[in-house]
C-alpha positions as CSV (number, residue, x, y, z in Angstrom):
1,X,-0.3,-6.7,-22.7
2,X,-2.2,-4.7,-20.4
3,X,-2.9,-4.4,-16.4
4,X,-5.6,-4.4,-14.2
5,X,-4.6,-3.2,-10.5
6,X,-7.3,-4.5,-7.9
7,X,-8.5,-1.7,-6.1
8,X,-12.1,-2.1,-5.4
9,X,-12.8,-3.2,-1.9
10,X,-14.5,-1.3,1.0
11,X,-11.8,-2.7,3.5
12,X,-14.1,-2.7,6.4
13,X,-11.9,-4.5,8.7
14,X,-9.5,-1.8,8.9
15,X,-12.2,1.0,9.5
16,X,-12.5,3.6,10.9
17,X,-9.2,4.2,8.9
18,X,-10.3,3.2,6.1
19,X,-13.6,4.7,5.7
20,X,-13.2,7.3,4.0
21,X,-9.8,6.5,2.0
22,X,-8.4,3.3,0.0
23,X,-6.5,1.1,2.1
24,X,-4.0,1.4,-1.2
25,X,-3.0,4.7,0.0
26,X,-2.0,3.5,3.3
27,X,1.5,4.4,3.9
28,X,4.5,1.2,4.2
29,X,7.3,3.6,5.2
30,X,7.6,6.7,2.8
31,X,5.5,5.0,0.2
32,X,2.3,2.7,-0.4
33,X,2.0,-0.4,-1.7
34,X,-0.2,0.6,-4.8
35,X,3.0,2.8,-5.8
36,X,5.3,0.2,-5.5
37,X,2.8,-1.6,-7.7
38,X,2.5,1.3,-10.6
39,X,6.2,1.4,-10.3
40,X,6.8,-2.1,-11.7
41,X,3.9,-1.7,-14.2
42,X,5.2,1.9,-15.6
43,X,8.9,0.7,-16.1
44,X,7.7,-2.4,-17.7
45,X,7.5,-1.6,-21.7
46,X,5.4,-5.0,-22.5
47,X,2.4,-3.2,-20.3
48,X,0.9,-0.7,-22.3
49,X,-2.0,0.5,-20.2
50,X,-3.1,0.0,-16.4
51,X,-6.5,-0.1,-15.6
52,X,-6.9,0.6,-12.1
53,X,-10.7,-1.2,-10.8
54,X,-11.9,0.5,-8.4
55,X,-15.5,1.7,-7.2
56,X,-17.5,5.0,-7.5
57,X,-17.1,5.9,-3.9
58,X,-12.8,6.2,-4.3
59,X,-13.1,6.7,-8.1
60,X,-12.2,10.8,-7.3
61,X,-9.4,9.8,-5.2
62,X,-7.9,7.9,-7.4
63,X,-8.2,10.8,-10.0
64,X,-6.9,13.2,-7.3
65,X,-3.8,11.0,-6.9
66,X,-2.9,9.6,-10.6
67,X,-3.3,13.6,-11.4
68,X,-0.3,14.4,-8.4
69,X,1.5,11.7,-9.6
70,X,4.4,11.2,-12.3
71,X,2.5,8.0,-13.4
72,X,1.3,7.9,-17.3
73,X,-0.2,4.3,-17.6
74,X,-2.8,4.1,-14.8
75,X,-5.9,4.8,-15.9
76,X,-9.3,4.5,-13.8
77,X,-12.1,2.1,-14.5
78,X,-14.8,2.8,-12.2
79,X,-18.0,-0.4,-10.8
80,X,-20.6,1.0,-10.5
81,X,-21.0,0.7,-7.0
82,X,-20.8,2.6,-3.6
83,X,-21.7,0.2,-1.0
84,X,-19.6,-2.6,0.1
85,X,-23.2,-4.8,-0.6
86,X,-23.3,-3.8,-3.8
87,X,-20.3,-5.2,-4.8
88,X,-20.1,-7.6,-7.7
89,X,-16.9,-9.9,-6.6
90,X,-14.3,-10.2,-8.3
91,X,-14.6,-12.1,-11.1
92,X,-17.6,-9.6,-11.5
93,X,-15.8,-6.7,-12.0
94,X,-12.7,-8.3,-13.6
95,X,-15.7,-9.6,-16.3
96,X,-16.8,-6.0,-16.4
97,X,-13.5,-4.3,-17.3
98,X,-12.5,-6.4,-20.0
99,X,-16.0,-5.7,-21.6
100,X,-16.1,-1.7,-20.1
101,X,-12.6,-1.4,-21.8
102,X,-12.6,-3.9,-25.1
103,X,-9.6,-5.6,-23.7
104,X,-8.7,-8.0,-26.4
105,X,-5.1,-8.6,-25.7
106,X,-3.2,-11.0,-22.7
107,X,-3.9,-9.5,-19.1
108,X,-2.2,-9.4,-16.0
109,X,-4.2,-9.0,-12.7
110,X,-3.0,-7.6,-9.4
111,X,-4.0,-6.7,-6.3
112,X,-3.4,-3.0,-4.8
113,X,-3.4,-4.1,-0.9
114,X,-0.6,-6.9,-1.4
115,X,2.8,-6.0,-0.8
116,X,5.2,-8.9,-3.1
117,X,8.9,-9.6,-2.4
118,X,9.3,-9.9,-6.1
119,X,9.6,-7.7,-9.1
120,X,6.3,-8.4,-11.6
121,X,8.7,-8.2,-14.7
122,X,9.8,-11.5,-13.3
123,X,6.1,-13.3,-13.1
124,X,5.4,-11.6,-16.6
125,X,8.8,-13.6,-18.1
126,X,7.3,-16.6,-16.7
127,X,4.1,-16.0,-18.1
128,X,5.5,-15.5,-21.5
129,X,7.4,-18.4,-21.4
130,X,4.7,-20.6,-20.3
131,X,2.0,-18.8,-23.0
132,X,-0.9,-19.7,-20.5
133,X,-2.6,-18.8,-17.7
134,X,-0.3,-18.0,-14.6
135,X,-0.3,-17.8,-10.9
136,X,1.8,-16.6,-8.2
137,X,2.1,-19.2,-5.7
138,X,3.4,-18.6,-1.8
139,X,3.9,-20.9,0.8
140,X,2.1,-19.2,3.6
141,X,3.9,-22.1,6.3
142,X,0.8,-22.7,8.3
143,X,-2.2,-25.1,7.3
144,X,-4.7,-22.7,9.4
145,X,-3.5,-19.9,7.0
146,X,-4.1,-21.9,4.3
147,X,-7.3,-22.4,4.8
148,X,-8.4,-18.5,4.2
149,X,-6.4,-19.2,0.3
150,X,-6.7,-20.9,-2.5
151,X,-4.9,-24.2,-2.3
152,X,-2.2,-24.9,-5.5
153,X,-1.2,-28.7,-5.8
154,X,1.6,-28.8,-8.5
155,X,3.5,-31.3,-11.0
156,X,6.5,-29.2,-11.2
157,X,5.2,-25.7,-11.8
158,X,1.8,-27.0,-13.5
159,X,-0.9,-27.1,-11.5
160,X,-3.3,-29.7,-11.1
161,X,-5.2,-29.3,-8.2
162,X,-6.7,-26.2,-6.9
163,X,-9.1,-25.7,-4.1
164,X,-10.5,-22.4,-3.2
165,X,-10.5,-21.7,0.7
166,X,-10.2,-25.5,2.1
167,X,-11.6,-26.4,5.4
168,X,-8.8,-29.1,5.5
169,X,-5.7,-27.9,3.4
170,X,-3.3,-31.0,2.3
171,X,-0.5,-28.4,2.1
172,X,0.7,-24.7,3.0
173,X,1.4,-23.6,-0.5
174,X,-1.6,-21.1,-2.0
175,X,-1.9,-18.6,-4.2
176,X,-1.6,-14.7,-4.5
177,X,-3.5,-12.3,-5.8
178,X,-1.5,-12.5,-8.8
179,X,-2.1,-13.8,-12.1
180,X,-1.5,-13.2,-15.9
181,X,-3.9,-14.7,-18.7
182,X,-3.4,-15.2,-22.4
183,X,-6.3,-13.2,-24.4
184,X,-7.9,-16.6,-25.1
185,X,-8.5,-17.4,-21.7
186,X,-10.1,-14.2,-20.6
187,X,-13.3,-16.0,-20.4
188,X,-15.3,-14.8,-17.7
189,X,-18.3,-14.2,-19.5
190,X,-18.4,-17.6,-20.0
191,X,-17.7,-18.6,-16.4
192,X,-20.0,-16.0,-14.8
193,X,-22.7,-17.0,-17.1
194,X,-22.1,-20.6,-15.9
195,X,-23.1,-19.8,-12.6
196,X,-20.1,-19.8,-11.3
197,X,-19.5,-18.0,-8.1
198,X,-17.9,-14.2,-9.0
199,X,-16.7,-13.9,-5.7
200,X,-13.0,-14.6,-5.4
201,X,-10.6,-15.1,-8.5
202,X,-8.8,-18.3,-7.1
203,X,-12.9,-19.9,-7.9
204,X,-12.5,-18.3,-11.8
205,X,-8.6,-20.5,-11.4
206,X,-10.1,-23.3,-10.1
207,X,-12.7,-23.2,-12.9
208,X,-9.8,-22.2,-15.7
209,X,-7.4,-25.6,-14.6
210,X,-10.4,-27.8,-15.2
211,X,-10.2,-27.0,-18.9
212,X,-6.5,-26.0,-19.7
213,X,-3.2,-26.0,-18.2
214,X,-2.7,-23.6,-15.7
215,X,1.4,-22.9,-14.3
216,X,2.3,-21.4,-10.9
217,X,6.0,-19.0,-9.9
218,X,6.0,-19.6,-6.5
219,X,8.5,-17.2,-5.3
220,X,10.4,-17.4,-1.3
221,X,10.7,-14.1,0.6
222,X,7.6,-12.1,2.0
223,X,3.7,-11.6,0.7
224,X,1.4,-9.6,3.0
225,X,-2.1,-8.9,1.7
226,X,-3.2,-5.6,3.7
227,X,-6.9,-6.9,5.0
228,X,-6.5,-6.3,8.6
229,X,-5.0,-3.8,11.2
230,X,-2.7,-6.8,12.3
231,X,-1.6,-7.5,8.6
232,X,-1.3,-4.0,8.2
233,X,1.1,-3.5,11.1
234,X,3.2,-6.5,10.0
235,X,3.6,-5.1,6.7
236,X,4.7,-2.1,8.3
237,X,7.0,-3.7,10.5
238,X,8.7,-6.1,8.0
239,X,9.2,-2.5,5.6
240,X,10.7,-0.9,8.5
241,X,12.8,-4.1,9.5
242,X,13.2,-3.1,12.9
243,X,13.7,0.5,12.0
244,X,11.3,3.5,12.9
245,X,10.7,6.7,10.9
246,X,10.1,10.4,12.2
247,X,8.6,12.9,9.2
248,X,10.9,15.8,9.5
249,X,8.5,18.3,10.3
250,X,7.2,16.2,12.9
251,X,7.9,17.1,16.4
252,X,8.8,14.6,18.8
253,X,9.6,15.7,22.9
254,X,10.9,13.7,25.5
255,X,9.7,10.5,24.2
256,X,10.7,6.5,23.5
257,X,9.8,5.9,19.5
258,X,10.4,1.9,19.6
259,X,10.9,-0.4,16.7
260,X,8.5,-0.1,13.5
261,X,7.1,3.0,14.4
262,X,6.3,5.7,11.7
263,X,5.4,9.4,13.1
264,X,4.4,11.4,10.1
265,X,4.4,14.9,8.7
266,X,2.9,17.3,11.4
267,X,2.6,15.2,13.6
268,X,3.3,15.9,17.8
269,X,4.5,13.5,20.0
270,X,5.3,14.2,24.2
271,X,6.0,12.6,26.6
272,X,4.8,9.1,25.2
273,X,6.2,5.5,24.5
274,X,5.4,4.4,21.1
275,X,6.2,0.9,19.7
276,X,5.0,-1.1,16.2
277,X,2.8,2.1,15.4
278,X,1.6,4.6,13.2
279,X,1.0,7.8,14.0
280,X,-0.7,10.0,11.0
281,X,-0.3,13.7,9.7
282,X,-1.1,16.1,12.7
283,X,-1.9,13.6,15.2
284,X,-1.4,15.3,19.0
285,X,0.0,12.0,21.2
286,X,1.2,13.6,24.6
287,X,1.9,11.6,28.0
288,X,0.6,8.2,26.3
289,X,1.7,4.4,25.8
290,X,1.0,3.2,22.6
291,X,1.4,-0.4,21.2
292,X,0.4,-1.8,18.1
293,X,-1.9,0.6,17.2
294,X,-3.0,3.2,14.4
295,X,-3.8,6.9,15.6
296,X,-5.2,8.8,12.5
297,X,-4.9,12.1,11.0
298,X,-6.0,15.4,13.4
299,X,-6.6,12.7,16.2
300,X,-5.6,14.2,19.8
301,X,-4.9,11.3,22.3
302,X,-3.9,12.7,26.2
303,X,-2.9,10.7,29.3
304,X,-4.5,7.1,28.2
305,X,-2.6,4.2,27.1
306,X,-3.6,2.3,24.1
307,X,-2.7,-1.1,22.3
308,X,-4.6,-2.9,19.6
309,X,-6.0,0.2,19.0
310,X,-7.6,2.1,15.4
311,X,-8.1,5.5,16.3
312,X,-10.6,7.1,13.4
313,X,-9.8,11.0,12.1
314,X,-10.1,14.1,14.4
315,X,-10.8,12.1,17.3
316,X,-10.2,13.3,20.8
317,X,-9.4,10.4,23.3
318,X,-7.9,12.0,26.7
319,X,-8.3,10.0,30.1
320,X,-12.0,9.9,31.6
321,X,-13.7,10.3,28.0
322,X,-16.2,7.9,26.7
């Protein structure tokens, strides 16, 4: 079996912090999400290799970071594109890979920006003991949620109903980005040649159950798909569970660090109040207020309060500035 880790997107909603890094290599405490992902993958033995999609712009970062890291499965698999316009969805690039790579063996597909309360040995069992296609299914608890998902109806854990992105959800129960496929099934030549849209994979699922059976593990506990700065921040938050972190060689004077707050390496912190933030490496924060925010690295913030806020590198914001 091998792997294909999701890592393609421009992730414009969280720019300027993401603009000119993954939002996989956003930190969730001391680690990211994508590790926690490689993690699972490299202790599995049923994966042999992972095949991390991503696109030319990040392709060297990825090779900067698998080549720093203790990893031996990833491997990169680079679109050909650099420009968010330019993308070929999904599907597209999923399509791509299996013909880029001669996959000809059963797949399983994840997404690097989503952070699962679950091991994936778990959803690959269940795949094996279904042999055929497989979902992870969450119950996101909230019908306006569940419109922004695909929709999974089920008869027990089959499904047999899937709508991609409802503008009137029956129920709150959609799926992931997370999904395994018998070598037979990887047929998205076929689909894409169909016309189909490439967009999203939950269309390529929808597409899929109308010609075979299709199973769902829905799973209870937490799913947070990083897309957003608010998402981003609850990941955070639900990680640190209440707690905050300070890197050790991060310098913190006469201030109030609140819940889920993470002050890393280099950082300097004075006379501020800081609560659900994140402060990066060598970020200067002095007589501030600071909510629900993300300062990035080399950023200098003086005397000016800030909430909601996504601060972009080696910024200067000090009080009277434009």
């Amino acid at each position: 079996m091998h792997a294909v880790v999701l890592a393609g997107g421009y992730a414009t909603r969280l720019w300027p912090i993401t603009r000119h890094r993954p939002k996989m290599f956003l930190p969730v405490g001391e680690t990211t999400v994508v590790d926690r992902i490689f993690h699972e993958l490299e202790r599995d033995d049923r994966i042999e290799d992972v095949y991390v999609s991503t696109n030319e712009r990040f392709a060297g970062e990825f090779h900067d970071y698998l080549a720093d890291s203790d990893f031996e499965k990833p491997v990169i698999s680079v679109e050909d594109t650099t420009e968010e316009d330019e993308k070929f969805g999904v599907v597209g690039a999923l399509g791509q890979l299996v013909d880029r790579e001669g996959i000809d063996d059963d797949l399983l597909v994840v997404a690097g920006d989503n952070l699962v309360d679950f091991d994936l040995s778990e959803f690959v069992d269940f795949f094996e003991r279904q042999a055929a296609p497989s979902l992870a299914a969450y119950d996101v608890g909230s019908r306006e949620k569940a419109k922004s998902y695909g929709l999974v109806e089920l008869d027990g854990d089959r499904v047999v109903d899937f709508q991609e992105k409802p503008d009137e959800p029956n129920s709150t129960l959609v799926s992931i980005a997370c999904y395994a496929f018998p070598r037979e099934q990887l047929r998205f030549d076929e689909y894409l040649e169909g016309g189909n849209n490439p967009d999203e994979p939950g269309w390529y699922l929808q597409w899929l159950q109308e010609r075979t059976n299709v199973h769902a593990f829905v799973f209870d506990g937490a799913w947070f798909d990083i897309g957003t700065p608010e998402s981003y921040l609850e990941t955070v938050a639900w990680y640190l569970d209440g707690d905050s972190i300070v890197a050790d060689d991060a310098s913190v004077v006469d201030s109030e660090i609140g819940e889920s707050v993470h002050v890393m390496s280099g950082a300097h912190v004075e006379d501020a109040t800081l609560e659900r933030s994140l402060v990066f490496p060598e970020a200067h924060i002095e007589d501030c207020e600071i909510h629900d925010s993300i300062i990035d690295e080399g950023t200098r913030v003086e005397d000016i309060d800030l909430a909601g806020a996504l601060v972009g590198a080696h910024t200067q914001l000090t009080n009277g500035s434009d």
